[in-house]
Phi, psi and omega in degrees: 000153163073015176286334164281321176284129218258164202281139158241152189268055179254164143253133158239159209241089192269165166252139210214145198270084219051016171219168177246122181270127178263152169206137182239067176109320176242134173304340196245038167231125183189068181267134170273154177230178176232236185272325180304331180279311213285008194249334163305279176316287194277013155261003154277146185296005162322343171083054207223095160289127180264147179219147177266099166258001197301198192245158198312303219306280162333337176274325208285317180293316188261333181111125165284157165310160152295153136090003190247146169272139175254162170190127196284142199278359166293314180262009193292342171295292193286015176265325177277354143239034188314186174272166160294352179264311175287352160317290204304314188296318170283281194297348200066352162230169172309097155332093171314123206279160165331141162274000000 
Protein backbone atom coordinates (compact mmCIF):
# COMPACT_ATOMS: atom_id res chain seq x y z
CA UNK A 1 0.00 0.00 0.00
CA UNK A 2 0.75 3.78 -0.53
CA UNK A 3 3.78 2.65 -3.15
CA UNK A 4 2.03 5.03 -6.08
CA UNK A 5 2.15 7.52 -3.92
CA UNK A 6 4.58 10.23 -4.35
CA UNK A 7 6.07 12.24 -1.05
CA UNK A 8 3.88 15.21 0.17
CA UNK A 9 3.81 17.65 2.20
CA UNK A 10 0.60 16.23 4.50
CA UNK A 11 -0.24 15.13 7.73
CA UNK A 12 -2.53 12.20 7.90
CA UNK A 13 -4.12 11.55 10.87
CA UNK A 14 -5.19 7.92 11.89
CA UNK A 15 -6.88 7.09 15.34
CA UNK A 16 -5.25 6.84 18.53
CA UNK A 17 -6.70 7.40 21.70
CA UNK A 18 -5.87 11.41 22.54
CA UNK A 19 -3.06 11.00 20.44
CA UNK A 20 -2.42 11.20 16.58
CA UNK A 21 -0.14 9.05 14.26
CA UNK A 22 1.42 11.49 11.80
CA UNK A 23 3.04 10.67 8.45
CA UNK A 24 4.18 13.60 6.50
CA UNK A 25 3.99 11.81 3.00
CA UNK A 26 5.89 8.63 4.19
CA UNK A 27 5.29 5.83 6.30
CA UNK A 28 8.32 5.73 7.55
CA UNK A 29 8.07 9.13 9.50
CA UNK A 30 4.88 8.59 12.19
CA UNK A 31 5.74 9.97 15.32
CA UNK A 32 2.75 10.48 17.76
CA UNK A 33 1.42 13.79 19.03
CA UNK A 34 -0.89 14.98 20.87
CA UNK A 35 -3.95 17.43 20.52
CA UNK A 36 -2.03 20.63 21.95
CA UNK A 37 0.91 19.82 19.11
CA UNK A 38 -1.31 18.87 16.63
CA UNK A 39 -3.42 22.46 17.25
CA UNK A 40 0.20 24.07 16.86
CA UNK A 41 1.31 22.37 13.28
CA UNK A 42 -2.05 23.60 12.19
CA UNK A 43 -1.65 27.26 13.28
CA UNK A 44 1.34 27.63 11.76
CA UNK A 45 1.61 29.48 7.91
CA UNK A 46 3.22 26.41 6.53
CA UNK A 47 1.38 25.43 4.09
CA UNK A 48 0.67 21.56 5.93
CA UNK A 49 -2.82 20.00 4.99
CA UNK A 50 -4.06 17.38 7.72
CA UNK A 51 -5.68 14.76 6.45
CA UNK A 52 -8.16 12.28 8.14
CA UNK A 53 -7.87 8.96 7.50
CA UNK A 54 -10.33 6.91 9.60
CA UNK A 55 -13.37 5.81 8.19
CA UNK A 56 -16.99 7.89 8.07
CA UNK A 57 -18.20 5.51 10.91
CA UNK A 58 -15.12 6.42 13.31
CA UNK A 59 -15.99 10.21 12.58
CA UNK A 60 -19.52 9.83 13.48
CA UNK A 61 -18.16 8.09 16.58
CA UNK A 62 -14.97 10.08 17.85
CA UNK A 63 -15.75 13.48 16.07
CA UNK A 64 -13.97 15.29 13.04
CA UNK A 65 -10.89 17.24 13.05
CA UNK A 66 -11.40 20.98 12.84
CA UNK A 67 -9.52 21.69 9.59
CA UNK A 68 -9.16 18.02 8.21
CA UNK A 69 -10.39 16.30 4.79
CA UNK A 70 -11.05 12.80 5.88
CA UNK A 71 -10.03 10.38 3.40
CA UNK A 72 -10.62 6.84 4.18
CA UNK A 73 -7.26 5.00 4.64
CA UNK A 74 -8.68 2.56 2.32
CA UNK A 75 -8.84 5.09 -0.23
CA UNK A 76 -6.06 7.01 0.16
CA UNK A 77 -3.76 5.59 -2.80
CA UNK A 78 -6.18 6.08 -5.56
CA UNK A 79 -7.06 9.57 -4.09
CA UNK A 80 -3.12 10.65 -4.64
CA UNK A 81 -3.35 9.71 -7.90
CA UNK A 82 -6.33 11.32 -9.29
CA UNK A 83 -5.68 13.91 -11.60
CA UNK A 84 -5.40 17.64 -9.46
CA UNK A 85 -8.65 18.64 -10.90
CA UNK A 86 -10.56 15.23 -9.66
CA UNK A 87 -8.97 15.56 -6.09
CA UNK A 88 -9.77 19.34 -5.61
CA UNK A 89 -13.12 18.64 -7.16
CA UNK A 90 -13.71 15.34 -4.72
CA UNK A 91 -12.22 16.67 -1.65
CA UNK A 92 -12.42 20.53 -1.58
CA UNK A 93 -8.84 20.96 -1.65
CA UNK A 94 -5.60 21.28 -3.73
CA UNK A 95 -4.05 17.80 -4.24
CA UNK A 96 -1.03 18.31 -2.43
CA UNK A 97 2.01 18.54 -4.97
CA UNK A 98 4.87 16.20 -4.83
CA UNK A 99 8.25 17.06 -2.68
Amino acid sequence: MFRNIPRFKAIFVNRLPRMFLISEGSVKYNPNINVKTLKAIQAEPRGVQLFDVRNPTELVEDGELPGAVNIPLDDVEKAFTMSDADFQAKYGVPKPKPK
